[in-house]
C-alpha positions in Angstrom: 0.0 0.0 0.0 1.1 3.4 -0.7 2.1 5.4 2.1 -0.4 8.5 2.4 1.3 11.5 1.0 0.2 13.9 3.0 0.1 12.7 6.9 1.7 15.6 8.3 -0.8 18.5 6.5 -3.6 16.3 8.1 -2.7 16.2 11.6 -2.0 19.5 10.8 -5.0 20.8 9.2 -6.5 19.3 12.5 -4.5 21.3 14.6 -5.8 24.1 13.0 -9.0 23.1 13.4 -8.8 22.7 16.8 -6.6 25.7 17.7 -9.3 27.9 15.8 -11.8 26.1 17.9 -9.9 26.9 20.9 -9.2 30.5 19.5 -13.1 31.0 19.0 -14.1 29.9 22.3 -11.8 32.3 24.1 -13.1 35.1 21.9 -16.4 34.4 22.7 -15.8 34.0 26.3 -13.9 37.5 26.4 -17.0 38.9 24.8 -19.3 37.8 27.0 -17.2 39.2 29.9 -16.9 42.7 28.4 -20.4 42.8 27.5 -21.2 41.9 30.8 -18.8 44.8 32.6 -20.2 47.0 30.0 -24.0 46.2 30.8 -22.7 47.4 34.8 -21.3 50.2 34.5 -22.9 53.7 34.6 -24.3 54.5 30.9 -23.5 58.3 29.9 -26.7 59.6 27.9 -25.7 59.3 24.6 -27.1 63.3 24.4 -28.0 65.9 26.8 -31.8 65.3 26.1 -31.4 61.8 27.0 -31.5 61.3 30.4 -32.6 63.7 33.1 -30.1 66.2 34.2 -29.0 66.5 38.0 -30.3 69.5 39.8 -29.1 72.6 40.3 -27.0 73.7 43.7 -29.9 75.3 45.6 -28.1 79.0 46.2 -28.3 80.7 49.5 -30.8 83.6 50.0 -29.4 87.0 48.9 -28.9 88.3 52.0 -30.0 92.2 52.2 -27.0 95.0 52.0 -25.7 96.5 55.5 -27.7 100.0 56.3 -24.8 102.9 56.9 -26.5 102.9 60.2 -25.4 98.9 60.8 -22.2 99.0 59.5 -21.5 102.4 61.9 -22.9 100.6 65.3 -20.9 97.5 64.1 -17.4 99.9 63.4 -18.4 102.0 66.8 -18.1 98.8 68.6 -14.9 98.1 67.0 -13.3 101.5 68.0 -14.5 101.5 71.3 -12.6 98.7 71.9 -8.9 100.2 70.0 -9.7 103.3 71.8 -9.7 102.0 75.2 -6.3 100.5 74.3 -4.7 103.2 72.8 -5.2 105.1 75.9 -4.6 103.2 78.2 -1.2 102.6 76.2 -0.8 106.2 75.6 -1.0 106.9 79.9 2.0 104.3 80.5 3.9 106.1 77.4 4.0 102.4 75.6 5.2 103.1 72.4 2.8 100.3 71.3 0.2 103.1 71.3 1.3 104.0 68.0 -0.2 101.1 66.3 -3.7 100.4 68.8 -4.3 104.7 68.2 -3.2 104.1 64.2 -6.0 101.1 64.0 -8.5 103.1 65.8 -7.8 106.5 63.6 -8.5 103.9 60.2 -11.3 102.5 61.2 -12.9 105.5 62.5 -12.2 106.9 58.6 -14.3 104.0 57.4 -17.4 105.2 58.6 -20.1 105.7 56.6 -20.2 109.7 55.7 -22.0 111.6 58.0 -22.2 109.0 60.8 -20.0 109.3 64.0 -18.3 112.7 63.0 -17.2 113.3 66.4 -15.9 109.1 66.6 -13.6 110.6 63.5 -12.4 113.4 65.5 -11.4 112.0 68.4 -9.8 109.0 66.5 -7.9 111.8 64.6 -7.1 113.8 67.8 -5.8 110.4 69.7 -3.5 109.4 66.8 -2.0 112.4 66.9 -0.9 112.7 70.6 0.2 109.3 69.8 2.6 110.7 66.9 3.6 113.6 69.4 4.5 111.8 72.3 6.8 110.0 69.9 8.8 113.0 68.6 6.4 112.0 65.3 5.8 116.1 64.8 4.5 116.5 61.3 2.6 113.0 61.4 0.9 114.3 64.5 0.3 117.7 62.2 -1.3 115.8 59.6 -3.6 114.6 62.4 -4.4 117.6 64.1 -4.9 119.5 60.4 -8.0 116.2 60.0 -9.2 117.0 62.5 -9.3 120.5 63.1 -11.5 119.8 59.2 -14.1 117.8 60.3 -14.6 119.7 63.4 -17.9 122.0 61.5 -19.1 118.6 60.9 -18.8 117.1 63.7 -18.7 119.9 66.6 -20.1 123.7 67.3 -17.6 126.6 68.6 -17.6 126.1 72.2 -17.7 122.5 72.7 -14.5 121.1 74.8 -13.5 119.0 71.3 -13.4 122.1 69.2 -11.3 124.1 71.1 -9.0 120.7 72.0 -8.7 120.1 67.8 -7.2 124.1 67.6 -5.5 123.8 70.6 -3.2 120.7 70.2 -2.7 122.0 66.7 -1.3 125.1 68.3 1.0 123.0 70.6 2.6 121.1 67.4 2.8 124.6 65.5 4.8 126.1 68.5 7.0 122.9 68.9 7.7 122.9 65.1 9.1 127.0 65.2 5.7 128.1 63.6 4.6 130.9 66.0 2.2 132.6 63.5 0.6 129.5 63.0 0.1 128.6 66.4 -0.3 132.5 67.9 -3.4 132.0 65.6 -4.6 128.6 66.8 -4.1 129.4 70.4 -6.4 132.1 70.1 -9.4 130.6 68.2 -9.1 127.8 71.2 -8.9 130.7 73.5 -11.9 132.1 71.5 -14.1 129.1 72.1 -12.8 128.0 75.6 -14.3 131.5 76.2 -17.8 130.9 74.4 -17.9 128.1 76.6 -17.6 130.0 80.3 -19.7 132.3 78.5 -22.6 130.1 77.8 -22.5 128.3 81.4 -22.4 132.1 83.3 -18.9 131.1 84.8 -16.7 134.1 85.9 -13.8 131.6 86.5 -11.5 130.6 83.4 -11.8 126.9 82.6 -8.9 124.8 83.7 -8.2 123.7 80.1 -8.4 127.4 79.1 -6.0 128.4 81.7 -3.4 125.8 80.6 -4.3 127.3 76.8 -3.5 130.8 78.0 -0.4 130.2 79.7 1.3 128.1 77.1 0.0 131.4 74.2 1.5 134.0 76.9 5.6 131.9 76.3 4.7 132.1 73.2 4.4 135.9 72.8 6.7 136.4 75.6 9.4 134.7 73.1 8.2 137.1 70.2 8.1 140.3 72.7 5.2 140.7 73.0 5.2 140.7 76.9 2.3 143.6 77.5 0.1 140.8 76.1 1.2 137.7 77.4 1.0 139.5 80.7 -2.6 140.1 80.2 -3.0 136.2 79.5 -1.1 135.8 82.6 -3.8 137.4 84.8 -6.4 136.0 82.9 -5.2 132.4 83.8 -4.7 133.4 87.8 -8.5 134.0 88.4 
């Protein structure tokens, strides 16, 4: 009998066959398995119409702008509290009064305009005894020149604050070598110091007024103008 020609490409062919089997089965079972993962996952809507969209972030309620009234009580309360610290710094000549006065002076400017004119004076006022005590002459000017401004807003001639304002003013000018300056702001404190005794039927100068009118009598006494600073003189000893 002839040997079979071709014994190898059968078992081979066979091989084939049952590798492909193999092969297929493999396939199909990887199908399955990704089909399977696929059919668990989350879907993505194939458009934005095609499944429901999640809600919106609910927003807060607007809440209603601060009055200028508000936002001055809430600032008042604020300076109240700086103030407090800056003078009590200021008494024990703590040099850390420079910064609590500086805080209370910026604040005080953030008021709302109109509101707590007399708060802005005294912030203005405090600053700049700060600067003073400090040898901080013409920062403490730039203090006393504020508020000296604001006092027609904030005070009427006579009050204790508006002749304070022209007085310390007059202090800095004299320290500083300008006499004219401060011969002129001594005497509209003098002036309203005056108004003040006036309106309260007081024959009896103020003690404030006295200190006022003995510090403008050196002053014209330097300037030689003793006739006249003797007449302040007497008019502090009553």
């Amino acid at each position: 009998m002839r040997p079979d020609p071709h014994p190898r490409s059968i078992q081979h062919n066979g091989d084939v066959r049952l590798a492909g089997r193999s092969t297929l089965r493999i396939a199909c079972a990887a199908a399955f398995l990704l089909l399977a993962t696929l059919a668990a996952a989350p879907q993505s809507p194939q458009s934005p119409g095609a499944a429901a969209q999640a809600p919106a972030p609910a927003q807060p309620p607007a809440q209603p702008p601060m009055s200028a009234e508000d936002k001055a009580n809430l600032l008042s309360d604020q300076i109240g509290k700086l103030m407090v610290k800056c003078v009590n710094l200021l008494t024990a000549q703590d040099p850390l009064s420079l910064e609590y006065c500086k805080q209370q002076r910026d604040l005080a400017d953030q008021y709302p305009p109109h509101f707590r004119m007399l708060d802005r004076m005294m912030a203005h006022d405090e600053y700049g005894i700060a600067l003073a005590a400090f040898a901080h002459r013409h920062q403490a000017l730039e203090e006393f020149d504020r508020e000296v401004s604001l006092a027609p807003q904030a005070v009427k001639p006579g009050s204790t604050e508006w002749s304070t304002a022209y007085w310390h003013r007059a202090m800095i000018y004299s320290e500083l070598g300008e006499n004219a300056r401060a011969d002129r702001d001594y005497r509209a404190a003098e002036a309203s110091f005056r108004k003040a005794d006036r309106e309260q039927g007081s024959s009896a100068a103020d003690p404030k007024l006295k200190r006022v009118l003995r510090q403008h009598a050196t002053l014209l006494a330097k300037e030689g103008k003793n006739a006249e600073a003797r007449q302040l003189l007497a008019e502090a000893a009553k």
